[in-house]
C-alpha positions as CSV (number, residue, x, y, z in Angstrom):
1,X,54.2,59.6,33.8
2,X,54.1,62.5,31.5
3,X,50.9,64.8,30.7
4,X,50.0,67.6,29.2
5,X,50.1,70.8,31.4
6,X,46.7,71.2,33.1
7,X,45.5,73.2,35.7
8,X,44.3,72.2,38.9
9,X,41.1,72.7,40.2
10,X,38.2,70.9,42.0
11,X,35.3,69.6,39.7
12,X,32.1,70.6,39.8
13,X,29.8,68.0,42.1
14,X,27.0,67.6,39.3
15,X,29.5,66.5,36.6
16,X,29.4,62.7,35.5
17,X,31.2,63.1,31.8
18,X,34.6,62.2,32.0
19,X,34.6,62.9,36.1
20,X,35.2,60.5,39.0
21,X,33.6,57.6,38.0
22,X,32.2,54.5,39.9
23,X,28.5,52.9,40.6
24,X,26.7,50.4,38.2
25,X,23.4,48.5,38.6
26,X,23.3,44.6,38.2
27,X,27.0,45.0,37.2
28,X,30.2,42.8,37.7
29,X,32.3,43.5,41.1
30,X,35.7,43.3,41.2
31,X,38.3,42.8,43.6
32,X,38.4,45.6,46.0
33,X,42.0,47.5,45.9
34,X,43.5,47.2,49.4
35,X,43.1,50.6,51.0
36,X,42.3,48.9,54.5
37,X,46.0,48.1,54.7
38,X,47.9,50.4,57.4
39,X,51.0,48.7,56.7
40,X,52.8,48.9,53.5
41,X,54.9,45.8,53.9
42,X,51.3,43.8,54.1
43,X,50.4,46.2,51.3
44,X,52.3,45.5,49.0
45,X,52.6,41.4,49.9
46,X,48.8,40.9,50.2
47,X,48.0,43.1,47.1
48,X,50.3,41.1,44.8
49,X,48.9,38.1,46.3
50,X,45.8,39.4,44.4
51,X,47.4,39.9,41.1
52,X,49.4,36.7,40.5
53,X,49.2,32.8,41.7
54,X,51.8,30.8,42.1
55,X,55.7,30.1,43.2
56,X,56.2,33.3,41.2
57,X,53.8,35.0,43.4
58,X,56.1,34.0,46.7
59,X,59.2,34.8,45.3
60,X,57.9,38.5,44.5
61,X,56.4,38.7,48.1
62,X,59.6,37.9,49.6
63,X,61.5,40.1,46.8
64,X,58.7,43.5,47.9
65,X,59.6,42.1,52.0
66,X,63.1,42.5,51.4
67,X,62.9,45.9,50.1
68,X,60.8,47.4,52.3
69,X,62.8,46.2,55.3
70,X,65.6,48.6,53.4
71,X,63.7,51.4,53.1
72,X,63.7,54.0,56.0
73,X,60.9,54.4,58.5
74,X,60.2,57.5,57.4
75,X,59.7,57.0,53.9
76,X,57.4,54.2,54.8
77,X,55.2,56.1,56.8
78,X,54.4,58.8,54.5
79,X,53.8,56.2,51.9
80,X,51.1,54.8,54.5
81,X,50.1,58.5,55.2
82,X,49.7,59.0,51.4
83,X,48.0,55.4,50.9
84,X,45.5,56.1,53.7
85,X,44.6,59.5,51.7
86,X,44.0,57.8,48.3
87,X,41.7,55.3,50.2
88,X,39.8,58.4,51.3
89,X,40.5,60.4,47.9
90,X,38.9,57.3,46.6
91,X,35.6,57.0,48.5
92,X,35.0,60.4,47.7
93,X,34.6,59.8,44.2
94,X,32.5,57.1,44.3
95,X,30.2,58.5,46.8
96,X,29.9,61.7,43.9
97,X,29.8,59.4,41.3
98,X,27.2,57.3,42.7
99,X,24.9,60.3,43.3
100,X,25.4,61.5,40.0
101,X,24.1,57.9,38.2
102,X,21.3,57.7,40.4
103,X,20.4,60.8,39.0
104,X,21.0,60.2,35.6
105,X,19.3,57.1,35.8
106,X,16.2,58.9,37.2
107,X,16.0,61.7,34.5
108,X,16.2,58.2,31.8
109,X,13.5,56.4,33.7
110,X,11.3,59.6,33.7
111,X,11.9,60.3,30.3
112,X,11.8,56.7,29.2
113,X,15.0,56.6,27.6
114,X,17.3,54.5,29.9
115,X,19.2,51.1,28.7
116,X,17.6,49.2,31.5
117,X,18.8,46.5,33.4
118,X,20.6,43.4,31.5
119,X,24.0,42.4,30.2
120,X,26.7,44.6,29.3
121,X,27.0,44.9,25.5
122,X,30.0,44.3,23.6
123,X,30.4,47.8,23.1
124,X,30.2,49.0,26.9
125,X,33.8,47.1,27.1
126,X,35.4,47.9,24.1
127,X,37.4,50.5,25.2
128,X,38.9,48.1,28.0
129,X,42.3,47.0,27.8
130,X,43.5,43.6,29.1
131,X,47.0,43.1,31.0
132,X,46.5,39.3,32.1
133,X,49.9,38.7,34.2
134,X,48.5,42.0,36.7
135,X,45.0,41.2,36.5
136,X,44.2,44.7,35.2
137,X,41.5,46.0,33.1
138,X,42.5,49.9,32.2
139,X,39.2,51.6,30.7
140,X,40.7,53.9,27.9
141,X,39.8,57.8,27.6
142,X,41.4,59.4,24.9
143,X,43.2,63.2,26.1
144,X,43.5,61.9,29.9
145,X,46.6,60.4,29.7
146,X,46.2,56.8,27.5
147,X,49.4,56.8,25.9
148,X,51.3,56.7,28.8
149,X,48.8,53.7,30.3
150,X,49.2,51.5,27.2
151,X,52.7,52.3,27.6
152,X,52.8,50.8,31.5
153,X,50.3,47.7,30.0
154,X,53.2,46.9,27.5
155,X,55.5,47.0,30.1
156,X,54.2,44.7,32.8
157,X,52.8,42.5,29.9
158,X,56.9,41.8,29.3
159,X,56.7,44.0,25.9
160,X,59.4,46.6,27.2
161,X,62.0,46.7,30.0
162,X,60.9,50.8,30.4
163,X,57.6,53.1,28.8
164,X,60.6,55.3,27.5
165,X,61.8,52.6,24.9
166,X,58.3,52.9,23.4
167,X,56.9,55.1,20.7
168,X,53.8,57.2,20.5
169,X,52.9,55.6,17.7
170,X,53.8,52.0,18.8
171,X,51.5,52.6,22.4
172,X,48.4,53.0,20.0
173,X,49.1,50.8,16.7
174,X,52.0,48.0,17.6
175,X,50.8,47.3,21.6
176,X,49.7,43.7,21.1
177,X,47.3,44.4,24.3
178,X,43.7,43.0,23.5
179,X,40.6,44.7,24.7
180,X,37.9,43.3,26.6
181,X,35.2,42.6,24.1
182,X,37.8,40.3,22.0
183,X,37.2,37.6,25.1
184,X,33.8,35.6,24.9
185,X,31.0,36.4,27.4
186,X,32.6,34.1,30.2
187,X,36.0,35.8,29.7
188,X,34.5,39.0,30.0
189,X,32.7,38.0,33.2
190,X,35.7,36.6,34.8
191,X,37.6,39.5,34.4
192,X,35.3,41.9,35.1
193,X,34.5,40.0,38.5
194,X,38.4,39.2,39.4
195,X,40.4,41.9,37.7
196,X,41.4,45.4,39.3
197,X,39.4,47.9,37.1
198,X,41.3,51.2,36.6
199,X,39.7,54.7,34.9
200,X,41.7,57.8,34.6
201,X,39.7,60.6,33.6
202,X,39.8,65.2,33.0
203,X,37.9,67.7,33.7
204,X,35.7,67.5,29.9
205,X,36.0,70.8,29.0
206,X,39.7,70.5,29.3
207,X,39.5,67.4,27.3
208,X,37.1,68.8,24.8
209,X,39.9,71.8,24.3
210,X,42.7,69.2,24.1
211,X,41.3,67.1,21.8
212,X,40.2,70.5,19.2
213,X,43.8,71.7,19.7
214,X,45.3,68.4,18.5
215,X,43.0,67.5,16.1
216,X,42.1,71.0,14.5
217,X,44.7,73.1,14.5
218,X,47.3,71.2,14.0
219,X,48.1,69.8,10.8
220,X,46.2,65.9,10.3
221,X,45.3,64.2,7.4
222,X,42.9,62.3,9.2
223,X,40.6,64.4,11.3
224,X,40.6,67.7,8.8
225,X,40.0,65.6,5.7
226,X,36.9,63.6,7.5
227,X,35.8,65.9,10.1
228,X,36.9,69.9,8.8
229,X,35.4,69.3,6.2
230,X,32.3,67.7,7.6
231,X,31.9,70.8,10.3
232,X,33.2,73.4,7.9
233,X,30.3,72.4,5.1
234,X,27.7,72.7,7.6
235,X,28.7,75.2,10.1
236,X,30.6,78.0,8.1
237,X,28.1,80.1,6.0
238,X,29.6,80.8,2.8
239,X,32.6,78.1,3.2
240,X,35.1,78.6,0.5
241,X,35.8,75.7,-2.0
242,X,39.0,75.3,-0.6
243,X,38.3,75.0,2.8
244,X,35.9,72.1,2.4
245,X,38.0,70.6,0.4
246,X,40.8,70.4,3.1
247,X,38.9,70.7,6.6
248,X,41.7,73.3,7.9
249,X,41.1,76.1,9.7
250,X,37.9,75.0,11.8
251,X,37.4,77.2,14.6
252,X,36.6,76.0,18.1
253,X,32.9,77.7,17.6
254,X,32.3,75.9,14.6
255,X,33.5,72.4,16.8
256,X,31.3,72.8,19.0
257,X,28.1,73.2,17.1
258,X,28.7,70.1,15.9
259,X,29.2,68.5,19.2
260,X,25.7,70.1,20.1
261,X,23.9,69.0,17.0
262,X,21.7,65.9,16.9
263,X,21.8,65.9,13.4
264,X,25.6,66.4,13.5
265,X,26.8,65.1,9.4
266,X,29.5,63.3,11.5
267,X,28.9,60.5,14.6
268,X,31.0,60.9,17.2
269,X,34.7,60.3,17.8
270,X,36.5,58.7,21.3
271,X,39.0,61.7,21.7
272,X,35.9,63.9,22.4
273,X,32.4,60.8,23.5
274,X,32.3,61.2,27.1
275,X,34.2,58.9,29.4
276,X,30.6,58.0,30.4
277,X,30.1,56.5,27.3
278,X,33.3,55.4,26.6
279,X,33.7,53.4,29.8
280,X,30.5,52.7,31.2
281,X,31.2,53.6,35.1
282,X,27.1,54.0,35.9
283,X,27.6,50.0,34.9
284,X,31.0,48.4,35.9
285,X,32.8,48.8,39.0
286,X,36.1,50.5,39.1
287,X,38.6,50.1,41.5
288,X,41.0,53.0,40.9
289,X,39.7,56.3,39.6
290,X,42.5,58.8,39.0
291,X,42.6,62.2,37.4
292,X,44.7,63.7,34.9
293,X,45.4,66.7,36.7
294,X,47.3,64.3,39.1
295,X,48.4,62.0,36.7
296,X,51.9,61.6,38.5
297,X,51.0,61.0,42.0
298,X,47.6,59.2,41.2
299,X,49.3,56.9,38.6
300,X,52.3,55.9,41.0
301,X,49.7,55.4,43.8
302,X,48.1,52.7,41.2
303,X,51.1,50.9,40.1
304,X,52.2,50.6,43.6
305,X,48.4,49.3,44.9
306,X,48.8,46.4,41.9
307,X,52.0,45.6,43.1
308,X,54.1,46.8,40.2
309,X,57.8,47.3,40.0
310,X,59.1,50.5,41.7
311,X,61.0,51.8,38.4
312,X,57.7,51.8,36.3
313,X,56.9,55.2,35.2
């Protein structure tokens, strides 16, 4: 899967926006990805047991049987070696994650602020994505690689043969994919309880610089016109005519006072909310957690855990 070039580095253990991301109070489980598995043969049969029913389901057990039996021993075993690692890589994340809502929760109890227990709202799920054939819900943060996931969705939901026959533009406005908050409350409980729940998220200030670069200083007749201006009116003293008229030329100083401003003119957009907000991991358990600045390995490790075919990048 392509990304933009990131850096790689370890994040900081007190992050929770738009880091590893998994523990949630009074939420919906899911089905647990198989990282017990020591054997990729069983792997890959028992986990697409979990994603499909049906005489379609044996056939493509005894279609994943076949080809492992043809690949060589030592390619298997370092796909076990490498499976065992994500299982690890995995538990990691949700151990930091956890930590990091408990404490969040804490500060909004003390300071009387918190959501409290209860429902998820339509909102907490609206930026989950629905692929029913692989039983996968794919939480959506914009700058950490979404393109390429709606891409994958559209594939195993029999759109495309391959992600490279679709668009940029098609991934985000033609997909067909529904989100979670179009089902009614029963739908979204099912699939919150059954599905495999996947997050991919970035280190946020890398995000947050992303997002300025491809909003702000590129040309767009969206974001300048709506936002530049907003930001440039209130932030720039002595703002030329012209430069409220257009939104162009907002500096990255000038972005983030916005960003820290309660009374910001503007509400907030999804290329730069938090991945807390956006995908509600302090409140529904995901499976997967992946980062962008392993998008490749991470990503293949996915596909291959929900039993998807080998040629899907």
């Amino acid at each position: 899967m392509d990304k933009d070039t990131a850096p790689e580095r370890p994040l900081p253990s007190a992050r929770i926006n738009g880091s590893e991301a998994e523990l949630h109070q009074g939420a919906l489980h899911g089905p647990e990805l198989g990282f017990q598995q020591r054997d990729s043969e069983r792997l890959g049969v028992e986990l697409h047991h979990g994603a499909r029913d049906g005489p379609e389901l044996r056939l493509r057990s005894a279609e994943l049987r076949r080809e492992e039996r043809q690949r060589p021993g030592a390619e298997l075993r370092r796909e076990a070696a490498e499976l065992r690692r994500m299982r690890e890589v995995q538990q990691a994340r949700r151990r930091r994650l956890s930590e990091a809502c408990a404490r969040s929760r804490a500060e909004e109890a003390g300071a009387g602020t918190g959501p409290g227990p209860g429902p998820l709202s339509p909102q907490q799920v609206s930026r989950i994505w629905v692929e029913d054939r692989y039983r996968l819900l794919y939480c959506e943060v914009p700058k950490a690689g979404c393109s390429n996931w709606k891409r994958v969705l559209m594939v195993l939901g029999g759109q495309a043969q391959t992600t490279a026959q679709i668009e940029h533009q098609a991934a985000h406005y033609s997909n067909s994919l529904r989100r979670l908050d179009s089902f009614d409350r029963e739908g979204v409980r099912l699939r919150l309880r059954t599905y495999t729940k996947l997050l991919f998220v970035r280190e946020p200030l890398e995000r947050l610089v992303s997002a300025f670069r491809d909003k702000f200083e590129r040309p767009n007749a969206y974001y300048q016109p709506l936002f530049g201006s907003a930001i440039i009116a209130r932030y720039r003293p002595n703002a030329t005519v012209q430069a409220v008229r257009t939104g162009s030329g907002v500096t990255f100083p000038e972005f983030v006072r916005y960003l820290l401003d309660p009374a910001r003119p503007l509400g907030m957009d999804i290329h730069w909310e938090p991945a807390s907000r956006l995908c509600s991991p302090c409140r529904i358990r995901y499976d997967f957690i992946g980062r962008f600045e392993r998008l490749e390995s991470e990503a293949d490790t996915a596909l291959r855990l929900l039993g998807a075919p080998r040629n899907l990048r």
